[in-house]
C-alpha positions as CSV (number, residue, x, y, z in Angstrom):
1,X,0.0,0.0,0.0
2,X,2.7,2.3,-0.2
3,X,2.0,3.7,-3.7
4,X,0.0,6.7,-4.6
5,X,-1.7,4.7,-6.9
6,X,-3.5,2.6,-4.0
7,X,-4.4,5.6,-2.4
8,X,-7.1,7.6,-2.9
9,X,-5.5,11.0,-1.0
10,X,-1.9,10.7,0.4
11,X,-0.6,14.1,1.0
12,X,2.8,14.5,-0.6
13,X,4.1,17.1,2.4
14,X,1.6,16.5,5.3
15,X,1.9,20.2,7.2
16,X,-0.8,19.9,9.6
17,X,-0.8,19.1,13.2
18,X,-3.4,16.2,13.1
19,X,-4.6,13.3,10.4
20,X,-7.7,11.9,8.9
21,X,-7.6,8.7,8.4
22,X,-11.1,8.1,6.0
23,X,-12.7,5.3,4.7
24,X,-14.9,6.1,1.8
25,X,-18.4,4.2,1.1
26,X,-20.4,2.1,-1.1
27,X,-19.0,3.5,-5.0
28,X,-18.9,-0.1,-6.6
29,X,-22.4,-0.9,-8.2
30,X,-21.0,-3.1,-10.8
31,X,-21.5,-7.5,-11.2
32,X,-17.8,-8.4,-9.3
33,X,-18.4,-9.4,-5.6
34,X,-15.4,-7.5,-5.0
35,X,-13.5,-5.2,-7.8
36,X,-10.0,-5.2,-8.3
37,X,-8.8,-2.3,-6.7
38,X,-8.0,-0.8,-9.6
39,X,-11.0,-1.3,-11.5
40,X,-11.7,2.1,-13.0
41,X,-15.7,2.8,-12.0
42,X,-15.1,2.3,-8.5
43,X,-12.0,4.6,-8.9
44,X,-13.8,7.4,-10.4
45,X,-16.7,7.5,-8.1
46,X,-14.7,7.7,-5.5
47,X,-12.7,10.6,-6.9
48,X,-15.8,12.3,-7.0
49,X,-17.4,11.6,-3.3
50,X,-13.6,12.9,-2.9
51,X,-13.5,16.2,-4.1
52,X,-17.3,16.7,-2.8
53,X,-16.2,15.7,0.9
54,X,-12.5,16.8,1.4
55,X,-12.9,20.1,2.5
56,X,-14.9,18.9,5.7
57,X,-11.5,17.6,6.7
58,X,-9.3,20.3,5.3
59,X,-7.8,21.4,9.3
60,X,-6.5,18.1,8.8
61,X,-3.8,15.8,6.8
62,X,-6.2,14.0,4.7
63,X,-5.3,10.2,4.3
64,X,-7.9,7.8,2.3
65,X,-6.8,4.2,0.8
66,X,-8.8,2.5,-2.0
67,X,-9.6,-1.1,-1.4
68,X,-11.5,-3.7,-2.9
69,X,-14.6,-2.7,-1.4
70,X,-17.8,-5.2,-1.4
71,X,-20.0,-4.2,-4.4
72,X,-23.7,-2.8,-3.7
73,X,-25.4,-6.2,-4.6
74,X,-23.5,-8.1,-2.5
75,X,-23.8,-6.1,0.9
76,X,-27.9,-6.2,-0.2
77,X,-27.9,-10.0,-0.5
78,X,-27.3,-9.9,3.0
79,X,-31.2,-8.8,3.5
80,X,-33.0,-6.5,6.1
81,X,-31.9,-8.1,9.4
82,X,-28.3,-9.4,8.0
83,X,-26.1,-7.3,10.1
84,X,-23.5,-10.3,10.9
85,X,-23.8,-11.2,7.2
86,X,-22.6,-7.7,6.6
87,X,-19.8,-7.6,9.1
88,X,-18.8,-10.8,7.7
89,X,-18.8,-9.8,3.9
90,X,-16.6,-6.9,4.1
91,X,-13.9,-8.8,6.5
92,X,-12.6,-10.1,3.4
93,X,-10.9,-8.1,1.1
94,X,-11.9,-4.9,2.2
95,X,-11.2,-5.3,5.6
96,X,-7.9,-6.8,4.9
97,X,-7.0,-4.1,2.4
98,X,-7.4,-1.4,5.2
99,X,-5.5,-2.8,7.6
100,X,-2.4,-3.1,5.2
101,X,-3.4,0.5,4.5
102,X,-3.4,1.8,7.9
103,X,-0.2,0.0,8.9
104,X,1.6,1.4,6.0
105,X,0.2,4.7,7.1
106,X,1.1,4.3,11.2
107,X,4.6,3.3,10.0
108,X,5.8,6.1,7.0
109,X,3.2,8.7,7.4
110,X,1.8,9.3,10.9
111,X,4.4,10.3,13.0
112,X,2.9,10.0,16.2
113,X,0.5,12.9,15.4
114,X,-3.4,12.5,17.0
115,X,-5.7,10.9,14.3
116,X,-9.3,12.1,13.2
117,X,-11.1,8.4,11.8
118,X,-13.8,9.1,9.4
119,X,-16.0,7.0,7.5
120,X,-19.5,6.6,5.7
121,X,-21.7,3.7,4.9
122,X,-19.5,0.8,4.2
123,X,-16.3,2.8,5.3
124,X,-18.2,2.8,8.8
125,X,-18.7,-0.8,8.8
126,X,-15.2,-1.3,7.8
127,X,-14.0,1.0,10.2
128,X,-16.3,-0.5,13.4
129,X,-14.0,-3.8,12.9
130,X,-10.9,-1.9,11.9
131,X,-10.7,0.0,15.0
132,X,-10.9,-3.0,17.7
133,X,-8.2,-4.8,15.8
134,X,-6.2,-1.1,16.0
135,X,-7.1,-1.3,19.7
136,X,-5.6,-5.3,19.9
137,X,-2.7,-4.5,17.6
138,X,-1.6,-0.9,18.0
139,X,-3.3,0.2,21.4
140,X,-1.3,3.3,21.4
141,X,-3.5,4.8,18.5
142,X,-6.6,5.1,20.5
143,X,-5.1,7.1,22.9
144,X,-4.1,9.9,20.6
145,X,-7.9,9.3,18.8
146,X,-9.4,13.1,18.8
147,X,-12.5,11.8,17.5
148,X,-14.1,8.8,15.7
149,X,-17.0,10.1,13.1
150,X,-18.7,6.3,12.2
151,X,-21.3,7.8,9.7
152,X,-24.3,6.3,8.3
153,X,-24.4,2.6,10.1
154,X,-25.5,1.8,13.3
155,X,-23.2,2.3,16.3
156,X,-24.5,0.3,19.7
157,X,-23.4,0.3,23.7
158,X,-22.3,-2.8,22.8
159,X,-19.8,-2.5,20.4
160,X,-18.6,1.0,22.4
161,X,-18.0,-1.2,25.5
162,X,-15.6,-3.3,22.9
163,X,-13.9,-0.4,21.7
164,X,-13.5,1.4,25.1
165,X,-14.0,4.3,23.6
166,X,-17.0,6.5,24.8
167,X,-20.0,8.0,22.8
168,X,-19.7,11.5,22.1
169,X,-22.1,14.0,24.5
170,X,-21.0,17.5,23.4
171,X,-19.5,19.7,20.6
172,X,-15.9,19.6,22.2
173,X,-15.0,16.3,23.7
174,X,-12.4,14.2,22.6
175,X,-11.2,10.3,22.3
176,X,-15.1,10.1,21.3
177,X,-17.0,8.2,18.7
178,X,-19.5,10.3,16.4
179,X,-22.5,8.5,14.7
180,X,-25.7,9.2,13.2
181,X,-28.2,8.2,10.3
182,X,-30.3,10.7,8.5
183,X,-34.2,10.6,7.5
184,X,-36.6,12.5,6.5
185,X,-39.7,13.3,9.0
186,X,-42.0,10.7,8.0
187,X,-39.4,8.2,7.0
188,X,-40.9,4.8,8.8
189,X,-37.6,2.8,8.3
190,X,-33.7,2.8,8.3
191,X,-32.5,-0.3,7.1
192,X,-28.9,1.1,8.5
193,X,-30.5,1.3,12.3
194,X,-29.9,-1.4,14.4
195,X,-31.5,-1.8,18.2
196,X,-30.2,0.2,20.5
197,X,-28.5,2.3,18.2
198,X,-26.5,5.9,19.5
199,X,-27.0,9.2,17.9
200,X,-26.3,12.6,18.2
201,X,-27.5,15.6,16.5
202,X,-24.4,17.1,14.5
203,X,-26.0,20.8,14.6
204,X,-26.8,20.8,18.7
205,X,-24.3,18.1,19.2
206,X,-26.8,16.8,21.9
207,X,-28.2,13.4,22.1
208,X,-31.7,13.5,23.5
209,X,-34.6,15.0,21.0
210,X,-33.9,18.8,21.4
211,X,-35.1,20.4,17.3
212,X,-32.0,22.0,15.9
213,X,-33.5,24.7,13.1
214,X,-32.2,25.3,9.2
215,X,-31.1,28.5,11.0
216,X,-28.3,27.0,13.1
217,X,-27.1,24.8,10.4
218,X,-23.8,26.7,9.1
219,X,-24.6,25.5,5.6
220,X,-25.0,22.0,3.6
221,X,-23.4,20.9,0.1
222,X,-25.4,18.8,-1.6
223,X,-25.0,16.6,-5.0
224,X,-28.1,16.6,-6.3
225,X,-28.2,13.0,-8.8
226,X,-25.2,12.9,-10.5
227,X,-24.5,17.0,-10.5
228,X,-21.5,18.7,-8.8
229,X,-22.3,19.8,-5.8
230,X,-23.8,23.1,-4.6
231,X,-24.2,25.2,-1.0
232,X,-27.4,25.3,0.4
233,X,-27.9,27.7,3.4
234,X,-30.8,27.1,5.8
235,X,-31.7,24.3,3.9
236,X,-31.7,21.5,6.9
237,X,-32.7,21.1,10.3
238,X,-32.2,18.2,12.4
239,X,-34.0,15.9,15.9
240,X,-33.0,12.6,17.1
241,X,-36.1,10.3,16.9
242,X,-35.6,9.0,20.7
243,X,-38.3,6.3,19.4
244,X,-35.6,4.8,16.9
245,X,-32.4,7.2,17.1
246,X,-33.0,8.1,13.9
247,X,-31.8,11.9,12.8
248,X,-34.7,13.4,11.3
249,X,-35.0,16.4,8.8
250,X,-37.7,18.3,7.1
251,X,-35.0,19.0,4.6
252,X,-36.1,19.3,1.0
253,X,-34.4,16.1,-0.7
254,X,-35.6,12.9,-1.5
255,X,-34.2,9.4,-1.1
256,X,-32.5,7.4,-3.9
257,X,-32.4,4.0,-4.6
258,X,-32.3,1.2,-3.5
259,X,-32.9,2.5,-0.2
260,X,-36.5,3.0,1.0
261,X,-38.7,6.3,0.9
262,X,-37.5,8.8,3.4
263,X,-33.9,7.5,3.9
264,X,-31.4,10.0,3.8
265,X,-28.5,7.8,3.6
266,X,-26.6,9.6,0.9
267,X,-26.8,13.1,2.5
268,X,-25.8,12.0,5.7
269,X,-22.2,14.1,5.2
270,X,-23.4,16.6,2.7
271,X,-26.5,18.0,5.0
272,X,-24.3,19.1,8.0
273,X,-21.0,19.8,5.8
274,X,-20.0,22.9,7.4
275,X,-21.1,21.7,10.4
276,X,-18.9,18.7,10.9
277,X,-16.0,20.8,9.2
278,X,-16.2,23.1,12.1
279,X,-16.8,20.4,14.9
280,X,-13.6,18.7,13.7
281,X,-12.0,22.3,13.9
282,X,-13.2,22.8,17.8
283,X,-12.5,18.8,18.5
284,X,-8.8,19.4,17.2
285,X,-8.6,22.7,19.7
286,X,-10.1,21.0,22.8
287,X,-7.5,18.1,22.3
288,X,-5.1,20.9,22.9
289,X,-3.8,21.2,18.9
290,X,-3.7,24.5,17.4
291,X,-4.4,23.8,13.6
């Protein structure tokens, strides 16, 4: 993994005080159970979700591997209530291929500096197993960890307890794991929540069901189909649904497929954009990092 070509952004003179460390999602919607990491569709969607979602992380050394990610048709195979089937599925390749990536990484590029994990979708079921075998096989890490943002799957007590690392409560804290899923208002399932799941509300940064209005929300960047994407101000609001910690939205967008009516899944990043790229800015201070 030490090539630029098997990486999707490896900054050629890192000059910032902390790293990213980001695993994309789902961009493979081809027949291959798993694409050769090279295989040029998944490579250019991925470029693009890049260049929509860098700047989020731009008070940060951006690092993001490719890897022979589980194609779309495979991960749905695994049906409604398949979560183990899931976990299971992308501890092949994928799995594999980020933990080569991230020891490359720890070993020539990190330097000992604190680490921002990021991750969406299928990056965030990837990272949920890559981070307890950091925490077995480079313990270390998770003590410099600023912040973990596990996007768009379900994050449970359960799997916290594994990770010993605690679910965020505020804007500021630190060595915390960040996770919600997105949905519109009447949305009346999230295939991506599981039982029990944790959420917080990434304009409030509070957990119970307090609204957070379009107003507070510093602005959203949203791709629209297959357009590049544009700033929306005031265009999304955001509760937690205590009933299924679901992050709900009155925003004006509608779900894509395959996912049912009312799941946001896509927008999960692109709704709160400025929002998370100021978060990871305050994160970063409160560590005690001046970036």
């Amino acid at each position: 993994m030490s090539t630029t070509q098997f990486w999707l952004n490896l900054p050629d003179k890192p000059c910032k005080k902390v790293d990213t460390f980001f695993i994309y999602p789902t961009v493979y919607y081809g027949d291959e159970d798993y694409p050769k990491i090279n295989d040029p569709d998944m490579l250019g969607n991925a470029l693009n979700l890049k260049f929509a979602h860098e700047g989020i992380f731009d008070s940060t050394n951006f690092y993001a591997p490719f890897y022979r990610q589980a194609s779309l048709n495979l991960l749905l195979n695994c049906g409604a209530t398949g979560f183990e089937c899931i976990d299971e599925t992308v501890s092949k390749y994928p799995l594999e291929d980020c933990k080569k990536a991230f020891s490359w990484y720890l070993e020539n590029c990190n330097h000992n500096r604190p680490i921002i994990f990021a991750s969406h979708s299928q990056g965030t079921i990837i990272m949920r197993l890559l981070l307890l075998w950091i925490k077995e096989t480079y313990p270390c890490v998770l003590k410099r960890t600023i912040a973990a943002y596990m996007i768009g799957w379900s994050i449970t007590p359960d799997y916290i307890k594994k990770l010993g690392l605690p679910f965020a409560k505020s804007s500021n804290d630190t060595g915390v794991v960040i996770s919600y899923n997105t949905m519109s208002k009447d949305a009346a399932y999230n295939p991506f929540l599981q039982e029990n799941a944790l959420s917080i509300n990434p304009i409030n940064w509070r957990r119970d069901s307090k609204y957070a209005s379009k107003e507070e929300n510093l602005g959203s960047y949203i791709r629209f189909g297959n357009d590049l994407p544009v700033w929306k101000n005031n265009f999304a609001d955001a509760w937690i649904d205590t009933s299924n910690s679901g992050l709900r939205t009155t925003a004006d967008i509608q779900s894509e497929e395959p996912w049912p009516e009312g799941v946001l899944h896509r927008y999960d990043y692109d709704l709160f954009y400025k929002n998370l790229r100021e978060n990871i800015k305050e994160r970063i201070k409160a560590y005690g990092c001046i970036c």
